[in-house]
Structure formats: structure tokens, C-alpha cells
Legacy VTK file of the C-alpha trace (Angstrom):
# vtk DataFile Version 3.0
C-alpha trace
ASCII
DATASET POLYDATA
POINTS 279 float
-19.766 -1.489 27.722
-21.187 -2.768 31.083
-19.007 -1.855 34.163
-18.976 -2.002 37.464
-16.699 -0.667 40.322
-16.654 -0.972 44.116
-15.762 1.289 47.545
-14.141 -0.362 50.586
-15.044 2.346 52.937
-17.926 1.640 55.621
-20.974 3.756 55.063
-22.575 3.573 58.479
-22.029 5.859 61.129
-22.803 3.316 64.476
-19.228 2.130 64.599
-18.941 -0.006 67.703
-15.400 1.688 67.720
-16.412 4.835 67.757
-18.392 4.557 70.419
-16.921 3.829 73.498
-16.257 7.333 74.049
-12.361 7.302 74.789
-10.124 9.965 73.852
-8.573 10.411 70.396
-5.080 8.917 71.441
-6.761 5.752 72.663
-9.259 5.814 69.295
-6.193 6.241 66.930
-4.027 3.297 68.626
-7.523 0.838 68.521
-8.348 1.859 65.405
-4.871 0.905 63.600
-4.265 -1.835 66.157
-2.906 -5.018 64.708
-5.818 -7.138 66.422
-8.255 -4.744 64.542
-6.183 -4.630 61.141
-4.635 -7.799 61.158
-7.926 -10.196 60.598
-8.864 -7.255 57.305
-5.403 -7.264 55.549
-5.671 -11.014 55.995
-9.387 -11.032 54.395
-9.227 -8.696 52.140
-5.966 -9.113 49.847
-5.242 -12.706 50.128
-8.403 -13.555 50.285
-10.910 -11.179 48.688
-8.724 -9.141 46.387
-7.458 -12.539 43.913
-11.232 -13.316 43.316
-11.672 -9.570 42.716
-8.905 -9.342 40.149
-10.812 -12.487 38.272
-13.866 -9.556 37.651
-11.287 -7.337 36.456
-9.952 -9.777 33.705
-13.727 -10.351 32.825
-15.798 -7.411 32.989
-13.239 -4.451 33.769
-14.316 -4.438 37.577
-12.120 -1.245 39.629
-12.447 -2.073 42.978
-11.990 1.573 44.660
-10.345 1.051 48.311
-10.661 4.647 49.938
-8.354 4.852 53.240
-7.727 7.201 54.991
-4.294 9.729 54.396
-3.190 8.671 58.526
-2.869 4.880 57.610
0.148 3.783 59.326
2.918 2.846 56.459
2.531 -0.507 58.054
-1.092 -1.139 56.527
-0.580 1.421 53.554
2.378 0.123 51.828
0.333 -3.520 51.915
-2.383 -2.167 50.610
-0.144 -0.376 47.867
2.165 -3.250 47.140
-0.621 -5.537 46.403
-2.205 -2.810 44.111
0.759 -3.206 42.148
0.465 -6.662 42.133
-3.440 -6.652 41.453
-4.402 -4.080 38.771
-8.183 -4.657 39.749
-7.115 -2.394 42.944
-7.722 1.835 42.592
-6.138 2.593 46.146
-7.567 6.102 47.316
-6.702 8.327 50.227
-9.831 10.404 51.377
-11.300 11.441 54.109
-14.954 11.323 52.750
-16.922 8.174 52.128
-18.647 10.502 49.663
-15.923 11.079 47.498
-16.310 7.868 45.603
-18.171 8.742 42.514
-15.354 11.451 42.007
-12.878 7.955 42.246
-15.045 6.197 39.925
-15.219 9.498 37.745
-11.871 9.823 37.559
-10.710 5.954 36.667
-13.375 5.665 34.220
-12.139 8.953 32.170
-8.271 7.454 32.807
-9.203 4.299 31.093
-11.179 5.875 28.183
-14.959 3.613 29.400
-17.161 5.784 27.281
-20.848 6.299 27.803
-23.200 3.584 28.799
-23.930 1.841 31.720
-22.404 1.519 35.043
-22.717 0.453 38.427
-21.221 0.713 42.002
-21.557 -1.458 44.844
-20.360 -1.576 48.175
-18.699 -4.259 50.393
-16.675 -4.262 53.928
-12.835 -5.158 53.674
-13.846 -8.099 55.859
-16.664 -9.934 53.691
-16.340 -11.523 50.428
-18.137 -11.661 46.951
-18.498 -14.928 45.378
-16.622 -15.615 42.183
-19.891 -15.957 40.237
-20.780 -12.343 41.343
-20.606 -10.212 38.408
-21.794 -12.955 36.212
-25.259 -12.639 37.643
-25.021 -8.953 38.365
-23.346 -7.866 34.446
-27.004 -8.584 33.232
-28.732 -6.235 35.337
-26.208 -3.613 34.572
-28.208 -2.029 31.371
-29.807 1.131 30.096
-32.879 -0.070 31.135
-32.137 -0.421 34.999
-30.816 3.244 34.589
-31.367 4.091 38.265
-31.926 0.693 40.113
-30.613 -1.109 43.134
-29.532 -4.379 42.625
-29.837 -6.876 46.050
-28.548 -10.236 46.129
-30.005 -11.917 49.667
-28.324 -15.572 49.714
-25.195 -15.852 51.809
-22.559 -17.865 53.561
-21.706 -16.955 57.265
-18.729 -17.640 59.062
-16.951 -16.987 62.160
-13.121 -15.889 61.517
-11.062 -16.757 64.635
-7.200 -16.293 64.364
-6.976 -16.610 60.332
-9.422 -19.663 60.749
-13.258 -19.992 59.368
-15.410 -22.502 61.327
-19.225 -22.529 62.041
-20.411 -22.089 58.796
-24.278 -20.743 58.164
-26.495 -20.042 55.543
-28.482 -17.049 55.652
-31.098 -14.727 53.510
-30.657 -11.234 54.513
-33.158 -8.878 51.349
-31.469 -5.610 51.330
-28.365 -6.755 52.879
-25.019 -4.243 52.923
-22.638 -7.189 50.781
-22.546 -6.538 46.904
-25.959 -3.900 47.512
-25.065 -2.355 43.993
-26.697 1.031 42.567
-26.807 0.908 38.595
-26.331 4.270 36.579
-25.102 5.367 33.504
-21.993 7.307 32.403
-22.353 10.648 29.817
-20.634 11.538 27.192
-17.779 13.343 29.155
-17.076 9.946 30.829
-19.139 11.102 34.040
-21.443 9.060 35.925
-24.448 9.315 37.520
-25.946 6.929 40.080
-29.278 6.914 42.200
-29.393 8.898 45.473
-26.839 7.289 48.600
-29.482 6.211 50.631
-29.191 3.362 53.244
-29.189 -0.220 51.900
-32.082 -1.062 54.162
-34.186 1.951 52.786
-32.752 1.491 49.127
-36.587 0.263 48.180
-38.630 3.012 49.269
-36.168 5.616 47.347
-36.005 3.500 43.915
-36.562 0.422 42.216
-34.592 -2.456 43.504
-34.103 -6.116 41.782
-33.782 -8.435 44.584
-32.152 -11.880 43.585
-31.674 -14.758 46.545
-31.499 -17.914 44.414
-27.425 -18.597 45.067
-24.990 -17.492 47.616
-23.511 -14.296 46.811
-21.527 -13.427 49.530
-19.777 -14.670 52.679
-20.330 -12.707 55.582
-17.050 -13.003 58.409
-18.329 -12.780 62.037
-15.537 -11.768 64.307
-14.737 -9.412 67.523
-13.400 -6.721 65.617
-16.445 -5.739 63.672
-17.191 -2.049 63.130
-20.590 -2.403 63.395
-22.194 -3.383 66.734
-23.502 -7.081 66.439
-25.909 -6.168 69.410
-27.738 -3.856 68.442
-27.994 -5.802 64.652
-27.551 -9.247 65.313
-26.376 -11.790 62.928
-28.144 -14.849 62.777
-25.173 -17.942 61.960
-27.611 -20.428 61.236
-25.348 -23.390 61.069
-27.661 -26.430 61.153
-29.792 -24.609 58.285
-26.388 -25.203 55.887
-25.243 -28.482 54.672
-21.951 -28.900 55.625
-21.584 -31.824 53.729
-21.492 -29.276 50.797
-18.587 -27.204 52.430
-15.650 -27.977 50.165
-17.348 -28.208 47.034
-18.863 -25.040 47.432
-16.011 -22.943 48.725
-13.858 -24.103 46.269
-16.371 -22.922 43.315
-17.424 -19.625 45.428
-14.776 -18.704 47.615
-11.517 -20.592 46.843
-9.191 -18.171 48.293
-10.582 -19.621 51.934
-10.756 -23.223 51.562
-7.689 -23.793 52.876
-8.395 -22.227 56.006
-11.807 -23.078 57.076
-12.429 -26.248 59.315
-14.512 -28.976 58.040
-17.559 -30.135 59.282
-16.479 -32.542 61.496
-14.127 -29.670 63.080
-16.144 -27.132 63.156
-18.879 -28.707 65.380
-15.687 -29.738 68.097
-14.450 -26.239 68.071
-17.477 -24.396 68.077
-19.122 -22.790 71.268
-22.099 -24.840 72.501
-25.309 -23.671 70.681
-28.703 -23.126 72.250
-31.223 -26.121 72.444
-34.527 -24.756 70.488
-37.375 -25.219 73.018
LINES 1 280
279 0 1 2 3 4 5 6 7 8 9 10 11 12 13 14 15 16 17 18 19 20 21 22 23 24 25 26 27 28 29 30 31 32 33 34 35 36 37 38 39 40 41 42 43 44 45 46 47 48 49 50 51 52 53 54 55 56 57 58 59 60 61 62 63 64 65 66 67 68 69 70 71 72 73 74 75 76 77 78 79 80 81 82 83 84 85 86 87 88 89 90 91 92 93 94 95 96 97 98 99 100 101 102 103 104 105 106 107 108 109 110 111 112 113 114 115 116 117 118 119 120 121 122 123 124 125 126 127 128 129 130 131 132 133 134 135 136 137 138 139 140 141 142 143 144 145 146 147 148 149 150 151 152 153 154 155 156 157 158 159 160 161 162 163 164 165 166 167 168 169 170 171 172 173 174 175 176 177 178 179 180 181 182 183 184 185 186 187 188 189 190 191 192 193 194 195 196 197 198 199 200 201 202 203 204 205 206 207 208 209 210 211 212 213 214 215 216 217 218 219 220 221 222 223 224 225 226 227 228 229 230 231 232 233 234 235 236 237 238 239 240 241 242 243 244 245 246 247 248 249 250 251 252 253 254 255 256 257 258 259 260 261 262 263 264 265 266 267 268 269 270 271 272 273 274 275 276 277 278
């Protein structure tokens, strides 16, 4: 059986939050802020977790969420009430990024998966897969790619401002961090083994990777609480390169969970910040 699993824990170590330098009090009370956690609990189980449960009733999908054990109850008992609502959910305290292949070891012996194929992939509490996701990644997850990377490139951007969407873009981003999956295989004894962690920008110099940007596969949220800093790896939001005419009709195929919350076309170009004239 073809399976596939996820980890909601960042990877990267240049955490724009990290860096500021400020004592651990004042690190603790930004990190679990409500302005910080607010915009992700929002993002990530009403809006990411439904269309993650739809994998789950397809293909099996776990989608590991590793937190850390100093959660406030505040975000923790969301996260674990809508676990019990959304079986697709593996909540998992830890402290190591690393531990996830023991998470994905241990869920795939609890539910009895049996050798073959697997894979992993990553994506940030506040970015979404598309619905059609696993349908074009399931193929790709074989004996054969035993060892691959699996990149999809096409993507919607879109800047998240108080529970809103507006200034939608399209982008194309190879080797991009959303959905980068790692295909592997699973022994005998219900452990799995995946290719080396390596960096999703370096994943093709350490292994074969299938790179795939025909159809959006993502959307990418854009917002002041990022952990990564945007200046040092800038985002391009490309909005006149997307046709908004297209907006509804492809949210509501892609990303349904946010159509009622993102301006349309007409709005978004009134609320958004003036752009640059090209010279």
C-alpha cells in the first residue's frame, strides 16, 4: 500500500524569532503570543487540517504535528480537541524536529501498514496543500522511486491580514519547502527508511528528485508573523502574473476551506498596498 505522512515542525534554523537576541522570558511570551499563534491555529485546523482529513479518507495520509511539551494549554488543548475531531491528525510532543521518522515509525506499526512504500513530506502550519495533492503525488510514491524527492513548483500566494486573504499571486518556486516530499520504503518490521534530511534547496545534489510544476500545489500565506525572515529570502507575490478572474473557481476546487475569506478581485486591488511601477 502507498502512504504518505507529514511533520508540522519548521526545519530551518534562521527563525526571524529567534533572532532578535532578547532574553528567554521575552522569547517564550513572543513565541506563544496570540498575534504569533492566532493567524496558525486559524490556518492550520480550520483551514488546512479539513482538506488534510480528505487524504486521510483516500490514501491513509497521518499528518504528524510535533509541538513542543511547553505549549500553553491554550494552543494544546486546540490542537488536541481537533485531533479528536480529525483522525488524519497524530499530535506529538517533542523537542526534536528529528524525531519524526520515530512518529511515523511508530503510527505505521499502530495501524498494522506493512511493507512497501512510503513517503514523508513537510509543510509549515501556516501554508496549505491543495486538495488534488496526493492524487498527483500517490503515483510517484512506488518501489521504484525508493529514495527520491518529490518537488511540486506551481503555487498560489497570498497575503493573510487579520483572518483575511487578499493579493493573490502565482508563483514557480523548483525545490520549494511546501509538500517537498522524500519517498522511502517501509521493512518488514513496519520500519521505514527515507533518503538523507538534507535541505529542500540542496535535495538535488544529494538524490534524485522528480520536479512537477504543471498545477498549483500549494498556497503559500505571506504575513508579519513568519518564522522565516522574508528579507533575507524574499517572496515574490506576483499578483498581475495570476488571473484573478479565476479566483473563485479555483479556490473552491483547490483550497475551499479559504474561499470564504479571501477578497475578490475587485477588493483585493482597493485594499492592497500600492505596487511598484516596472520601469
Amino acid at each position: 500500500m502507498r502512504r504518505a505522512t507529514a511533520s508540522s515542525s519548521p526545519g530551518s534554523l534562521e527563525w526571524q524569532l529567534s533572532s532578535t537576541g532578547e532574553d528567554e522570558q521575552a522569547y517564550r511570551e513572543r513565541l506563544w503570543s496570540a498575534e504569533r499563534m492566532g493567524p496558525r491555529q486559524q490556518v492550520f485546523l480550520e483551514w488546512a487540517t479539513p482538506i488534510y482529513q480528505g487524504f486521510h479518507d483516500a490514501y491513509g495520509y497521518r499528518h504528524v504535528v510535533q509541538y513542543s511539551a511547553e505549549m500553553p494549554a491554550r494552543w494544546r488543548d486546540a490542537l488536541l480537541d481537533a485531533a479528536a475531531t480529525y483522525p488524519v491528525l497524530l499530535p506529538v510532543p517533542s523537542h526534536r524536529w528529528q524525531d519524526r521518522v520515530g512518529a511515523i515509525r511508530d503510527d505505521l506499526r499502530a495501524r498494522d501498514a506493512g511493507p512497501g512504500p512510503v513517503a514523508w513530506l513537510r509543510v509549515d502550519d501556516d501554508d496549505l496543500l491543495a486538495t488534488t495533492f496526493l492524487d498527483r503525488l500517490i503515483p510517484l510514491v512506488t518501489t521504484v522511486h525508493d529514495g527520491w524527492s518529490v518537488s511540486f513548483g506551481k503555487g498560489l500566494t497570498a497575503e493573510y491580514e487579520d483572518g483575511r486573504l487578499h493579493r493573490f499571486g502565482l508563483t514557480n518556486r523548483t525545490m520549494a519547502s511546501m509538500g517537498q516530499t522524500f519517498v522511502g520504503t517501509v521493512d518488514r518490521s513496519g520500519s521505514p527508511t527515507f533518503p538523507p534530511l538534507v535541505s529542500h534547496v540542496r535535495a538535488h545534489r544529494e538524490m534524485p528528485v522528480a520536479v512537477d510544476s504543471r498545477e498549483v500545489a500549494y498556497l503559500r500565506l505571506l504575513h508579519d508573523q513568519q518564522d522565516r525572515d522574508l528579507a533575507a529570502d524574499p517572496v515574490q507575490n506576483p499578483t498581475d502574473a495570476y488571473h484573478l478572474e479565476h479566483l473563485d473557481e479555483d479556490l473552491a476546487r483547490l483550497f475551499p476551506t479559504v474561499l470564504a475569506h479571501a477578497d475578490r478581485p475587485e477588493e483585493s486591488l482597493v485594499t492592497s498596498a500600492p505596487r511598484r511601477q516596472r520601469p
